[in-house]
C-alpha positions as CSV (number, residue, x, y, z in Angstrom):
1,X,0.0,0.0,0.0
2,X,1.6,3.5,-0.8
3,X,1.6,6.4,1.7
4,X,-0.5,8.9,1.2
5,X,2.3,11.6,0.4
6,X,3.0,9.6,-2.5
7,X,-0.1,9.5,-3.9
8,X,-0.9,13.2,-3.2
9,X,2.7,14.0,-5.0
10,X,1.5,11.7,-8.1
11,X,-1.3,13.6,-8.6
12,X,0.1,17.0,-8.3
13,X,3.0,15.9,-10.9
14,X,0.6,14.7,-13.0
15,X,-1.6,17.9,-12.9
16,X,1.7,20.5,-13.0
17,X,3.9,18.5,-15.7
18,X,0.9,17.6,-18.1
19,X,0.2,21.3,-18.5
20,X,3.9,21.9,-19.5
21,X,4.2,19.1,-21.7
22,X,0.9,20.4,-23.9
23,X,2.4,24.2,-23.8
24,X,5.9,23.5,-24.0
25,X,7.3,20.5,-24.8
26,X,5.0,18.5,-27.3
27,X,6.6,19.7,-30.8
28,X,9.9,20.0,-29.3
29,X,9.6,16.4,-28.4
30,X,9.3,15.3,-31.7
31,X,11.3,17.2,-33.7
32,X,14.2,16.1,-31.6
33,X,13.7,12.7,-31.0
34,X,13.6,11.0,-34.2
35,X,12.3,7.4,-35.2
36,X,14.6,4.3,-36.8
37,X,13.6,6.0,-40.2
38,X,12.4,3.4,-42.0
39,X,11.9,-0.5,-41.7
40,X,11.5,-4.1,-43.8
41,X,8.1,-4.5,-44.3
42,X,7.0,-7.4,-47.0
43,X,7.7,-8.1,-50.2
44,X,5.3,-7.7,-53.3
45,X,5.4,-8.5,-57.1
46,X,7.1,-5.8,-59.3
47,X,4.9,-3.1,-60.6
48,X,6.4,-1.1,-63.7
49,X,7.3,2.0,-62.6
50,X,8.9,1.1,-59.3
51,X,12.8,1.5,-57.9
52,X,14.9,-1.2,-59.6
53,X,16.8,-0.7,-56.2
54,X,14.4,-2.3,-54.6
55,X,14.2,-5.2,-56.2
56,X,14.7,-8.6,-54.2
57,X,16.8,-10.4,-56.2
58,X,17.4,-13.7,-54.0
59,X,12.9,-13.5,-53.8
60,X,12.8,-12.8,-57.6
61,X,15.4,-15.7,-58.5
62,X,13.5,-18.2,-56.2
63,X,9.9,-17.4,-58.0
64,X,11.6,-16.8,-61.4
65,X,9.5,-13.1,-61.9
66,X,10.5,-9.7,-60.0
67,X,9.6,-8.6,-56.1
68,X,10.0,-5.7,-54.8
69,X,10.6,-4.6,-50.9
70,X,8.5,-3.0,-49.1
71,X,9.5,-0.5,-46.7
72,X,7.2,1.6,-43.8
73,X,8.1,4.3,-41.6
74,X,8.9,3.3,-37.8
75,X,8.4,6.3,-35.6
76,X,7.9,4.7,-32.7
77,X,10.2,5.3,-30.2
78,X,11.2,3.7,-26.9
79,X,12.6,5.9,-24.1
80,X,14.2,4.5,-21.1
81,X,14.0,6.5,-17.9
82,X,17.0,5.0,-15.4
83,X,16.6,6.7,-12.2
84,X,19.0,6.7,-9.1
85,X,17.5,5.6,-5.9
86,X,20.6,5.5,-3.9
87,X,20.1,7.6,-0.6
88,X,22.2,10.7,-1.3
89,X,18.9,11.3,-3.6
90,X,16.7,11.8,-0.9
91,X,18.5,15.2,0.2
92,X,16.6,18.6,-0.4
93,X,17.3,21.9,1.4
94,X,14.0,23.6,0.1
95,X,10.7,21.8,-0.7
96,X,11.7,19.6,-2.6
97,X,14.7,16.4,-2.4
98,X,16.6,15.2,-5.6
99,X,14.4,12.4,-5.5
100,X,11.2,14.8,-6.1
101,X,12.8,16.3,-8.5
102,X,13.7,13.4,-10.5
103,X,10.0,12.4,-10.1
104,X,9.1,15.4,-12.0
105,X,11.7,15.3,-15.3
106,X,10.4,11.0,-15.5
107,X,7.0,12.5,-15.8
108,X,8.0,15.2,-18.4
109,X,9.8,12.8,-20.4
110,X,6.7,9.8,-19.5
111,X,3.8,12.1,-20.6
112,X,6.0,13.6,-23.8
113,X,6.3,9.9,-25.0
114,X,2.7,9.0,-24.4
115,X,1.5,12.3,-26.1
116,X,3.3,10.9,-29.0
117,X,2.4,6.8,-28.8
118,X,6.0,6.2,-27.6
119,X,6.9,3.2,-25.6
120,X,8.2,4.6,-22.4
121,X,10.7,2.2,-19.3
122,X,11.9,2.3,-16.4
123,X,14.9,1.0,-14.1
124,X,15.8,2.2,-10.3
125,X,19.4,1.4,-9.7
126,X,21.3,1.9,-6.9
127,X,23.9,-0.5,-5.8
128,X,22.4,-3.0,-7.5
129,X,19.1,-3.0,-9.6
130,X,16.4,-2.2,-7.8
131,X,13.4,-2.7,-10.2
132,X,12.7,-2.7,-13.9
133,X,9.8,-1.9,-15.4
134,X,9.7,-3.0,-19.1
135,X,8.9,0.0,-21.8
136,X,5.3,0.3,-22.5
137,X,2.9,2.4,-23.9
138,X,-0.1,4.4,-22.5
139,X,-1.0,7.6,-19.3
140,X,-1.3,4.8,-17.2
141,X,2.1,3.0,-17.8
142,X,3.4,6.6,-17.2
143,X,1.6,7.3,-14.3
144,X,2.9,4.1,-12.5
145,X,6.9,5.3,-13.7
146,X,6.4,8.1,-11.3
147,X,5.1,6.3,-8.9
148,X,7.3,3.6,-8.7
149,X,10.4,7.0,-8.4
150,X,8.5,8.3,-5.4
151,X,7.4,5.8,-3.8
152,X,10.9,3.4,-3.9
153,X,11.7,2.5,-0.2
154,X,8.5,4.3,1.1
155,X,5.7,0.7,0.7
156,X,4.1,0.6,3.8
157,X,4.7,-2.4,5.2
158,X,6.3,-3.7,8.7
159,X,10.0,-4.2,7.6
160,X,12.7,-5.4,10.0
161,X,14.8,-2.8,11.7
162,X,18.0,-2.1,10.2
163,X,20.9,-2.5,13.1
164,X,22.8,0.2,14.1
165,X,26.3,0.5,15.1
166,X,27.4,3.2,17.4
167,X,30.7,5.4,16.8
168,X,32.5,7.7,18.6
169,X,32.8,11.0,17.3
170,X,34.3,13.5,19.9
171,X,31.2,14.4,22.3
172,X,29.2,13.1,19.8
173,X,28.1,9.5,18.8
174,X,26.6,8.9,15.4
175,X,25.1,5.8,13.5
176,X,25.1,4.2,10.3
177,X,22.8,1.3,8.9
178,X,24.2,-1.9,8.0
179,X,23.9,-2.9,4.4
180,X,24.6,0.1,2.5
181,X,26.1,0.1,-1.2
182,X,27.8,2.6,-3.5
183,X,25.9,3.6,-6.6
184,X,26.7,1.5,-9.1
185,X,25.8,3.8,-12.4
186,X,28.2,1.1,-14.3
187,X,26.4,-1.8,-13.3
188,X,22.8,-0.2,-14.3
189,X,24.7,0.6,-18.0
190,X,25.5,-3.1,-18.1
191,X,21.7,-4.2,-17.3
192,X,20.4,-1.9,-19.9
193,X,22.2,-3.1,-22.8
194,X,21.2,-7.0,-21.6
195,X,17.4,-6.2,-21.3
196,X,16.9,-3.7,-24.3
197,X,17.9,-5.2,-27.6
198,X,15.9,-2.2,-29.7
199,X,17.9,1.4,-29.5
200,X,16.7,3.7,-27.1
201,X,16.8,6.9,-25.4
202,X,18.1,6.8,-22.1
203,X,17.8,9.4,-19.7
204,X,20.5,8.1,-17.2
205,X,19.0,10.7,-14.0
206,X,22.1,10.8,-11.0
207,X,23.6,12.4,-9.0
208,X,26.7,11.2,-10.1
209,X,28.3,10.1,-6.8
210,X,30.1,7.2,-7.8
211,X,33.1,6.1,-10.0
212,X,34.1,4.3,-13.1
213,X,31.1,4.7,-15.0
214,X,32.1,6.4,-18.0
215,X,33.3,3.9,-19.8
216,X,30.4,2.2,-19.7
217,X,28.0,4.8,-20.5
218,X,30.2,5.4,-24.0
219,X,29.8,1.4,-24.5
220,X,26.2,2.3,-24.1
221,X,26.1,5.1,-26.1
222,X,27.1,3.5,-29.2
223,X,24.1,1.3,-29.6
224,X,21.6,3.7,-27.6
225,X,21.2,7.6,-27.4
226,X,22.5,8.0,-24.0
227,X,21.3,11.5,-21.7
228,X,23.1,12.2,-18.7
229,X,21.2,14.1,-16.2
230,X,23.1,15.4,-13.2
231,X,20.5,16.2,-9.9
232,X,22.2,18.5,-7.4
233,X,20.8,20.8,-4.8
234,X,22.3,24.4,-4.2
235,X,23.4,23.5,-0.9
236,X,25.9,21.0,-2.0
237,X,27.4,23.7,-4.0
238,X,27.4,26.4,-1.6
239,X,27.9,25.3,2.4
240,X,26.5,26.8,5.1
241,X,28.4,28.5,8.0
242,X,26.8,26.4,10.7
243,X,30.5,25.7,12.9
244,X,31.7,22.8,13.5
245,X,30.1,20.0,12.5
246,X,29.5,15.7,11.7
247,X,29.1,15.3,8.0
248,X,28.0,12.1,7.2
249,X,28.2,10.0,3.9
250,X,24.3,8.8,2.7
251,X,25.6,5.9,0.8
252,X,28.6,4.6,2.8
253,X,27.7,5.8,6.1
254,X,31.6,7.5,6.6
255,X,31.7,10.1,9.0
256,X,34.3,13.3,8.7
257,X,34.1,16.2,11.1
258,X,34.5,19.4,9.5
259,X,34.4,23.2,10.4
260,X,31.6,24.8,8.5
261,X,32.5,27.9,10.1
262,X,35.7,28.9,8.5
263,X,35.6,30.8,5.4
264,X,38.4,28.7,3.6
265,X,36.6,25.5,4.1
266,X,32.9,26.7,2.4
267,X,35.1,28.6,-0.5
268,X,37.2,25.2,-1.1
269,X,33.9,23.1,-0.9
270,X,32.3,25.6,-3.2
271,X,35.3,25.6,-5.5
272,X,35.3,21.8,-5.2
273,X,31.3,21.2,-6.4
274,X,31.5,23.8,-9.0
275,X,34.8,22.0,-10.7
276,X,33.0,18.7,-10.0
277,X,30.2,19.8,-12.3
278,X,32.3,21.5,-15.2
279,X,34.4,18.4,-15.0
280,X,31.3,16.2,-15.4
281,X,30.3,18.0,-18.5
282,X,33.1,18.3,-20.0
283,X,33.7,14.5,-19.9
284,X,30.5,13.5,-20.9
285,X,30.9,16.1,-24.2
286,X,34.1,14.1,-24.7
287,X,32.5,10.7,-25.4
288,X,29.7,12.0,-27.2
289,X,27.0,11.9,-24.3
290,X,24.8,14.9,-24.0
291,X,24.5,16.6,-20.6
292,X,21.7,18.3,-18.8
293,X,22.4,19.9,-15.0
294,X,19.2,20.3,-13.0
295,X,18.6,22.0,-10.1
296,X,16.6,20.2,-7.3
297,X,15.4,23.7,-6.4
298,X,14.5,25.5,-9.7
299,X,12.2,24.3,-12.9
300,X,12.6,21.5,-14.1
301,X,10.9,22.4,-17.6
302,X,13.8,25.2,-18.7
303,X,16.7,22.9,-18.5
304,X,14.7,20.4,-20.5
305,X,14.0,22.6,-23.2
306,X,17.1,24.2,-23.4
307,X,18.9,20.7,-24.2
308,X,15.8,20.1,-27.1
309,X,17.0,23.5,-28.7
310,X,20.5,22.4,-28.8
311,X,19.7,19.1,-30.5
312,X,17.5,20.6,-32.7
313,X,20.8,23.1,-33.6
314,X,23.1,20.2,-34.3
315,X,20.8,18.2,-35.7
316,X,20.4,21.4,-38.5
């Protein structure tokens, strides 16, 4: 059974980001996102006046008089939404967490492929695969990839207590749970490219805290058209001067002590996340992966439509 909260969030997404998608993002939607062309259809007896290049020659040899091939139009698309669920994704210094905000661009990109009879997935990765959802068509299909974002790790049901394990930290004692995992962004690259024979579009949506992934993301780029979206909220950019305090890793559970209070530590932090992102971008441009930074904070739509114009650009 879900939580209430996730249900009242479903519905507002699905209110707020259908509006946008009608206004803003339908044509742009297509004209960027293009289908396989064209595809093998049947083949038919020769009708004078048709291409000679499309005659089959091994059907025409077999029968002893001329076929032709038949070709139709494939528009359909299938976009793949591959969400990370790992725990750092649940930080939000305003009213909404990186998760939310993830929530949102899945249903932008859900009811954009739906609006256009596009097939649309899902995968929630973290340290390992978490769930898949196999692409399908239809609002309702896309209603449930939403969900399924928001409401990861939040089922009501009477789960075991996680243990905890005590640590010393100065005057302080903190905890960690047992169990935890590294996101594994190279891992979920690996799954997608077992499960989806047929390109797609892949909207790989992170927050990018994890290693060695790149190379698997250009492996996956060659067969699909891989996006990398990077998820951060402004107050891992900019710290706070709150003194000294116990900073705590969300996925590993390591603990560092650090003074928030000194001027030097918040500009090298600052200095750090903003190098972090160029650096991101800059390698994903590199190995031919496009690269859209959203803010957890701001809209979600104007990043979104900004990466559209550019493909539209190079695609001209």
């Amino acid at each position: 059974m879900l939580p209430r909260e996730v249900i009242r969030r479903v519905r507002e997404i699905q209110v707020r980001t259908g509006r946008q998608v009608a206004d803003v993002l339908a044509g742009q939607y297509v004209s960027v996102f293009k289908g396989r062309g064209i595809e093998f259809d049947e083949v038919r007896p020769y009708i004078p006046g048709d291409d000679v290049r499309t005659i089959d020659w091994n059907v025409t040899a077999r029968i002893g008089e001329p076929f032709v091939k038949r070709y139709v139009e494939d528009r359909q698309l299938t976009l793949m939404v591959m969400a990370d669920v790992s725990a750092s994704q649940d930080f939000g210094s305003g009213q909404r967490s990186k998760r939310d905000a993830t929530a949102e661009l899945s249903a932008l990109l859900a009811f954009s492929a739906t609006l256009n009879d596009d097939k649309i997935g899902l995968t929630l990765f973290h340290g390992a695969i978490e769930q898949y959802i196999p692409a399908r068509k239809g609002q309702r299909h896309s209603l449930r990839v939403i969900r399924e974002v928001l409401a990861h790790g939040k089922v009501e049901t009477q789960a075991p207590r996680k243990r905890r394990r005590w640590l010393p930290m100065g005057r302080r004692r903190a905890w960690w749970r047992t169990g935890r995992q590294a996101t594994n962004i190279a891992g979920a690259m690996q799954f997608l490219m077992s499960v989806t024979s047929r390109k797609s579009i892949c909207f790989v949506i992170s927050d990018f805290l994890g290693d060695g992934y790149l190379e698997a993301m250009q492996s996956a780029n060659r067969k699909h058209d891989v996006i990398a979206v990077l998820v951060t909220d402004p107050k891992e950019l900019e710290f706070p001067s709150v003194g000294l305090v116990n900073l705590e890793d969300a996925e590993t559970g390591h603990m560092v002590q650090c003074d928030a209070g000194s001027k030097t530590f918040r500009d090298h932090v600052a200095a750090a996340a903003e190098k972090r992102v160029d650096d991101l971008r800059r390698s994903f441009g590199r190995s031919g992966i496009d690269f859209i930074h959203i803010d957890a904070q701001g809209d979600v739509v104007d990043p979104l439509v900004k990466f559209f114009r550019m493909r539209q650009r190079r695609m001209r």
